[in-house]
KEKE-3310 file (N, C-alpha, C; in steps of 0.2 Angstrom, whole numbers, plus 5000, padded with zeros to 4 digits):
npx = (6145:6158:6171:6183:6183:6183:6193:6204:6201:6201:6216:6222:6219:6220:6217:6208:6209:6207:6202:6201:6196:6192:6182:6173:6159:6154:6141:6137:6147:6160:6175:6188:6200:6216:6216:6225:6232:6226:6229:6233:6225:6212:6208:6199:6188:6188:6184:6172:6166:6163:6159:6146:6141:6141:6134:6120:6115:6122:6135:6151:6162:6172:6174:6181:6183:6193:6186:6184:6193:6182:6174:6167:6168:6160:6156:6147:6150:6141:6137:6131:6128:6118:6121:6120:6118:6110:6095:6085:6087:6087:6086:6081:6087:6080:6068:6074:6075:6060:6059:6065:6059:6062:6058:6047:6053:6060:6051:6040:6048:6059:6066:6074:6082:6097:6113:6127:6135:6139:6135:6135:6129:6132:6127:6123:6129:6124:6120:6131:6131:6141:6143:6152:6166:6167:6153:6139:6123:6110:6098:6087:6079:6059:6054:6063:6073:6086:6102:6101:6111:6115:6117:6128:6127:6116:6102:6091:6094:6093:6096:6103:6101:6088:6090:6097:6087:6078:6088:6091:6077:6075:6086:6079:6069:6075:6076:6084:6092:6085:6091:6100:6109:6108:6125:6130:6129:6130:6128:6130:6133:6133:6136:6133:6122:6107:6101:6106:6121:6119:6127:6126:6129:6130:6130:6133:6133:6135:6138:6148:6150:6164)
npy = (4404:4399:4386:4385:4399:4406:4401:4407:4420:4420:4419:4431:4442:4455:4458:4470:4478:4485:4485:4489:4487:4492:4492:4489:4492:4483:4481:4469:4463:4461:4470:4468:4477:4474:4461:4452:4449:4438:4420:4413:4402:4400:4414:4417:4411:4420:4433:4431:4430:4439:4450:4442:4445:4460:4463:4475:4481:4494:4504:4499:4500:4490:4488:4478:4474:4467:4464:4455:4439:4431:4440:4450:4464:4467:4480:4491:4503:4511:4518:4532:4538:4550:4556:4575:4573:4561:4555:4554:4563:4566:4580:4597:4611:4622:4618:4619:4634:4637:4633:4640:4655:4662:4664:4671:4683:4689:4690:4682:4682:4676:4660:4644:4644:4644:4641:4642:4630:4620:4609:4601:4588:4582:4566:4570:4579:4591:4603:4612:4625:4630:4643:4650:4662:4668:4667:4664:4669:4665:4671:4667:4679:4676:4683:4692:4685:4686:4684:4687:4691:4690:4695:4690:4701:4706:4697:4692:4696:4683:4672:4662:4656:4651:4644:4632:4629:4621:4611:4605:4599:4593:4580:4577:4568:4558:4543:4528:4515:4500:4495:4504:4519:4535:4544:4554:4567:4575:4587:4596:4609:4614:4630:4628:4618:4613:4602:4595:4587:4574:4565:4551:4546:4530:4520:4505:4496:4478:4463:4448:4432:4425)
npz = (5567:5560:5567:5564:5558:5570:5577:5571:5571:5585:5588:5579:5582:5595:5609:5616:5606:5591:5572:5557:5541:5527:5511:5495:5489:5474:5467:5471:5479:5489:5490:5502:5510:5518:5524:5524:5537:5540:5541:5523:5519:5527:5524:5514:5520:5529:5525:5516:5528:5535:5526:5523:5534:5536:5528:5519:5512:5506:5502:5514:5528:5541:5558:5569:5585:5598:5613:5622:5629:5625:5618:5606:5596:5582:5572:5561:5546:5535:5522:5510:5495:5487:5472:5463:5451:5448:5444:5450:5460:5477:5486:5480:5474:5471:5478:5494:5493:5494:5503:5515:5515:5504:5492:5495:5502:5489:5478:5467:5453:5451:5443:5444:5456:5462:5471:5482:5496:5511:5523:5537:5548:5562:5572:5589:5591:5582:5569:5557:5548:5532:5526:5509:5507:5498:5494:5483:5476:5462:5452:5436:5431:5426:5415:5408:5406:5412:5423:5438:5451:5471:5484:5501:5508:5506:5510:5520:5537:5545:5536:5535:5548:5542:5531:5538:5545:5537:5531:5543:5546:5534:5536:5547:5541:5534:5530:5540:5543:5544:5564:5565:5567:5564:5559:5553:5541:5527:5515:5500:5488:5472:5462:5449:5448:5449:5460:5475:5484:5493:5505:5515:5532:5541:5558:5565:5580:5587:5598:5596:5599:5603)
capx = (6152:6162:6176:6191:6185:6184:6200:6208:6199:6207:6222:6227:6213:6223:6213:6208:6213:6202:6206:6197:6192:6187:6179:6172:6155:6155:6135:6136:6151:6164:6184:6192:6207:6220:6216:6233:6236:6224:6233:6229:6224:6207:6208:6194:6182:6185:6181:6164:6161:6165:6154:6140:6139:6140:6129:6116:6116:6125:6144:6150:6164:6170:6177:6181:6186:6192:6186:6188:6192:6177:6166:6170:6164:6157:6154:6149:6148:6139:6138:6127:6128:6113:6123:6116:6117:6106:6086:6081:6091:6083:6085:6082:6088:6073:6064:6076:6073:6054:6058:6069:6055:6066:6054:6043:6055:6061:6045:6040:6049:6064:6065:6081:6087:6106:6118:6132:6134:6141:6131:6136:6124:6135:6123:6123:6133:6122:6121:6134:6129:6145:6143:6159:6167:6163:6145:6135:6117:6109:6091:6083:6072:6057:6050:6069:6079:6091:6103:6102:6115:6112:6123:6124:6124:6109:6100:6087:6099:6093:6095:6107:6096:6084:6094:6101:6082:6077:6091:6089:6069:6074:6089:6077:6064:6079:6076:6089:6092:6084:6096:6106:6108:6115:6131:6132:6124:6133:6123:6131:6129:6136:6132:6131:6118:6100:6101:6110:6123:6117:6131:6122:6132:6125:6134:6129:6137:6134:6142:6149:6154:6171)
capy = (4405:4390:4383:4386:4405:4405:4402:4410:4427:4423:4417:4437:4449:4454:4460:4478:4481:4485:4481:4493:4483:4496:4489:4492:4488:4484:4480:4461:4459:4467:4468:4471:4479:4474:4454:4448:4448:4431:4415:4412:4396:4402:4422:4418:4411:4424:4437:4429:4429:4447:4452:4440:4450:4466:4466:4478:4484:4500:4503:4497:4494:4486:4486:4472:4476:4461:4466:4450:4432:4427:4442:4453:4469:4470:4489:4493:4508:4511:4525:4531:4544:4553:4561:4578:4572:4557:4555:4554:4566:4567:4587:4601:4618:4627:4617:4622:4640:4638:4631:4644:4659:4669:4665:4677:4689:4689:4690:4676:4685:4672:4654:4642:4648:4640:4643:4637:4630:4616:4608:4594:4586:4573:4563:4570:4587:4593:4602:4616:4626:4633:4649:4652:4669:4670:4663:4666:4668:4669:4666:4669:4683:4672:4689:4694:4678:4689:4681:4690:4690:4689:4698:4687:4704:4710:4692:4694:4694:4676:4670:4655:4652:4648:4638:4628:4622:4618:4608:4600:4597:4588:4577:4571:4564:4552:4535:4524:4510:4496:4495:4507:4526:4542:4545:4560:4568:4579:4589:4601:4612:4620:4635:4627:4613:4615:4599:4595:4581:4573:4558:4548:4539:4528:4516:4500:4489:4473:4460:4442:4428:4420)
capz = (5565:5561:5573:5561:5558:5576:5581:5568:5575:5594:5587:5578:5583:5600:5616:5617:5600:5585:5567:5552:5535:5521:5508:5490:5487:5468:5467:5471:5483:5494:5489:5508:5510:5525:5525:5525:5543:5540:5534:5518:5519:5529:5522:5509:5522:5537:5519:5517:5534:5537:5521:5525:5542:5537:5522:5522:5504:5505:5506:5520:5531:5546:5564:5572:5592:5602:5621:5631:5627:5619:5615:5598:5594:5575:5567:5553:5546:5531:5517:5505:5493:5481:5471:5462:5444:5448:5441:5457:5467:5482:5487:5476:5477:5472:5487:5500:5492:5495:5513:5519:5514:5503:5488:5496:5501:5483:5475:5463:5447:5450:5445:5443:5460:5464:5477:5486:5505:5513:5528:5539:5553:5565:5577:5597:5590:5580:5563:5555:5540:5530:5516:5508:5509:5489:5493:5477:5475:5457:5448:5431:5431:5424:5412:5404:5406:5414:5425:5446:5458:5478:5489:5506:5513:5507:5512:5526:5543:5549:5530:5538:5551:5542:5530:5543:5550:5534:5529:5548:5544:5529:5539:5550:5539:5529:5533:5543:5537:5551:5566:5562:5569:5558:5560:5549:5535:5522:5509:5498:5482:5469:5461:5442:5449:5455:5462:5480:5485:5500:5508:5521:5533:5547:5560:5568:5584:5591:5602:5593:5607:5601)
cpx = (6155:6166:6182:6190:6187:6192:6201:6207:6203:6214:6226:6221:6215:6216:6210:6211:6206:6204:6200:6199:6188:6185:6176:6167:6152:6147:6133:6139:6156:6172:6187:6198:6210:6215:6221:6234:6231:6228:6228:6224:6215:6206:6200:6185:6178:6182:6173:6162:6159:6157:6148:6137:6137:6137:6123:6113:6117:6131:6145:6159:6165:6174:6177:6186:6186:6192:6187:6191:6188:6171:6172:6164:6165:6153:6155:6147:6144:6138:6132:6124:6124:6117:6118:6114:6111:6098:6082:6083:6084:6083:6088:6084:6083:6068:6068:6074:6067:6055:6060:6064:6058:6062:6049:6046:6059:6054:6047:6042:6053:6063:6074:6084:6092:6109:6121:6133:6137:6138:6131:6131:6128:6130:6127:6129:6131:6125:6127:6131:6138:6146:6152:6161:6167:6158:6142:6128:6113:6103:6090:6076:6066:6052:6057:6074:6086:6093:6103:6106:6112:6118:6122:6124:6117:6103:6095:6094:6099:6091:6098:6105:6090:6085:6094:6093:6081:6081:6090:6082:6072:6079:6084:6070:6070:6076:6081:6089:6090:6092:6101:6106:6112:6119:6132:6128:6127:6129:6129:6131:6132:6133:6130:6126:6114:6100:6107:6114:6122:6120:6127:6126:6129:6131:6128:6133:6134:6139:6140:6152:6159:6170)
cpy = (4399:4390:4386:4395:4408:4407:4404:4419:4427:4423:4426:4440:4450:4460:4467:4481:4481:4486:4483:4487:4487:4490:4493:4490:4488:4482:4471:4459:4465:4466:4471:4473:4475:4465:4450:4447:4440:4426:4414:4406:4396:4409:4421:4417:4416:4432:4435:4431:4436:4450:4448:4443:4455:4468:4470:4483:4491:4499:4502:4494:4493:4487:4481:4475:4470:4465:4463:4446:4430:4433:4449:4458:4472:4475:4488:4500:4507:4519:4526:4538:4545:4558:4570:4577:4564:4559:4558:4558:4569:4577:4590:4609:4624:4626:4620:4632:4640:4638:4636:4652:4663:4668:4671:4684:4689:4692:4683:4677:4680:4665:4652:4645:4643:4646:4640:4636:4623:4614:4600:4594:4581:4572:4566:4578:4590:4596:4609:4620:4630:4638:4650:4657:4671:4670:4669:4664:4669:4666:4670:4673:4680:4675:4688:4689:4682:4686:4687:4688:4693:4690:4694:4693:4709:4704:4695:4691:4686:4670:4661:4651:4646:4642:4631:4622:4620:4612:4602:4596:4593:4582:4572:4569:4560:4547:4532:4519:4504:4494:4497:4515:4530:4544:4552:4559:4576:4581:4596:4603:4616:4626:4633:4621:4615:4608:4598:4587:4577:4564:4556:4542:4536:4521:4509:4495:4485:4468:4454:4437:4423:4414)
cpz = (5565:5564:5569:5560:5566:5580:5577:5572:5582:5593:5584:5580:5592:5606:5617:5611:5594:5579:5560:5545:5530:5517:5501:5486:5479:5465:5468:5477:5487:5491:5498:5508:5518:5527:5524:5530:5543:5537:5528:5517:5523:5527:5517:5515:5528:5531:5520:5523:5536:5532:5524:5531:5543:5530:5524:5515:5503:5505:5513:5523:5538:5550:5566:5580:5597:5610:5623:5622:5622:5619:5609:5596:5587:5573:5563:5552:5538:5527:5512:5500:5487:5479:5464:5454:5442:5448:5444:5462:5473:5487:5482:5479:5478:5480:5494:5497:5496:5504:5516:5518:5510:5496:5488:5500:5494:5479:5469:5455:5446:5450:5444:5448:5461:5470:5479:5493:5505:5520:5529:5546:5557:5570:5584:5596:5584:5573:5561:5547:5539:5525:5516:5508:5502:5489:5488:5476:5468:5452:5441:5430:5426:5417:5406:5402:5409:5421:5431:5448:5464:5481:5492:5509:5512:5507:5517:5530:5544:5543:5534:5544:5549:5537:5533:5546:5546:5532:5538:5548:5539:5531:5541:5548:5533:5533:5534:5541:5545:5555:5567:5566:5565:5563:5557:5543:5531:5517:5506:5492:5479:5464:5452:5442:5453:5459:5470:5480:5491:5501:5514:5525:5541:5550:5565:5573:5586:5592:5598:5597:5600:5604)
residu = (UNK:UNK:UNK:UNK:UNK:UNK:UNK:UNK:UNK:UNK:UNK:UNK:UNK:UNK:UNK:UNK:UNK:UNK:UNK:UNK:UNK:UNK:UNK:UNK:UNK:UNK:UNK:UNK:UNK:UNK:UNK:UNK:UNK:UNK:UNK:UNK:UNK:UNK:UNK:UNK:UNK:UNK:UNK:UNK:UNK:UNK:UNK:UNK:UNK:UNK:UNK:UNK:UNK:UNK:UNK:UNK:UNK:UNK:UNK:UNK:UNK:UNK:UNK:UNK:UNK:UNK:UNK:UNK:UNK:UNK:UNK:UNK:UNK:UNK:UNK:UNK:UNK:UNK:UNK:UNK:UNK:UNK:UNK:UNK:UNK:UNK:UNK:UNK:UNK:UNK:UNK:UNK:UNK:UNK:UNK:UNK:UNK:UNK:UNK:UNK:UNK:UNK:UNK:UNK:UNK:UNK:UNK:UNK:UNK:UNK:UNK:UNK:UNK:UNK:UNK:UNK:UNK:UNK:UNK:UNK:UNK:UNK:UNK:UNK:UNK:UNK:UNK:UNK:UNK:UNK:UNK:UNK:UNK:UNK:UNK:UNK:UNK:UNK:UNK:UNK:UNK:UNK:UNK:UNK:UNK:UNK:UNK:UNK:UNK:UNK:UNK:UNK:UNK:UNK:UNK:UNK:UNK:UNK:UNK:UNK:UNK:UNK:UNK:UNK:UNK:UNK:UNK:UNK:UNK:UNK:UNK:UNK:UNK:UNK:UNK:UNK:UNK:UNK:UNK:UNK:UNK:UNK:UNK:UNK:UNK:UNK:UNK:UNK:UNK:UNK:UNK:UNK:UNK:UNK:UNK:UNK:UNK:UNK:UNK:UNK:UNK:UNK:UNK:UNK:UNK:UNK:UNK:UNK:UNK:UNK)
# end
């Protein structure tokens, strides 16, 4: 770190205080919010320095927590969303179908199966599934092309359990990004898309001597 960012950082970054830094990763570089409390005259290099530190090639921003005199507590969080319109979307709805067994309590008549749910995962508090109080179920009988509807009250009882492991079994085989641990993991789905939207957010600390 260079000596004028340096002191710039002991000089406004105050003692037991922490100092959020969103950011807008535009495929190349970062635009930060909240860099005016630096003078200008150094504001471009304490930018780089900040970017340079907390690249990782995702979205990304940054804590900055002054604990002592000379030690600085740099976070990053990081982001990273496959959304369900994408090539590549990495979870399909038919698979979570398969996973959850209801294929075979359906019988194999129905393809194009959709649905709706909401399913968040936080690190160290585990996972949530959420069905909507409209939740809709609905496939194409693959003989008539006729469109089915799915009660959730006529689902197998332990339909959301088994949901829930599924969408956990696929959680924990994503890849983290090195050094990093999940933070959260959001997946959700609507009923006019076979595909899912799964947000992936992960955090990262370490200690910087001032």
């Amino acid at each position: 770190m260079d000596n004028k960012i340096r002191d710039e950082l002991r000089a406004k970054l105050e003692i037991g205080k922490g100092y959020y830094f969103g950011s807008t990763f535009n495929g190349g570089g970062y635009d930060w919010d909240n860099m005016d409390m630096f003078d200008e005259s150094i504001r471009l290099d304490v930018i780089c320095w900040i970017a340079d530190t907390a690249v990782c090639g995702f979205q990304t921003d940054v804590n900055l927590y002054r604990v002592s005199d000379n030690e600085l507590e740099f976070t990053i969080y990081a982001s990273q969303t496959s959304p369900s319109w994408y090539s590549d979307a990495i979870l399909h709805n038919d698979k979570l179908f398969e996973a959850t067994g209801l294929e075979v309590w359906f019988g194999k008549l129905y393809e194009d199966i959709t649905w709706s749910f909401e399913y968040e995962y936080i690190a160290n508090k585990g996972s949530s599934l959420q069905l909507p109080k409209n939740f809709t179920m609905y496939g194409i009988h693959n003989e008539s092309n006729e469109v089915v509807d799915f009660d959730l009250n006529k689902l197998p009882p332990d339909f959301t359990n088994r949901l829930t492991k599924a969408l956990d079994d696929f959680v924990g085989k994503l890849k983290i990004p090195d050094d990093f641990i999940i933070s959260r993991c959001t997946i959700y789905s609507e009923n006019d898309d076979t595909d899912c939207v799964v947000v992936e957010h992960w955090i990262q600390t370490f200690i910087i001597k001032l």
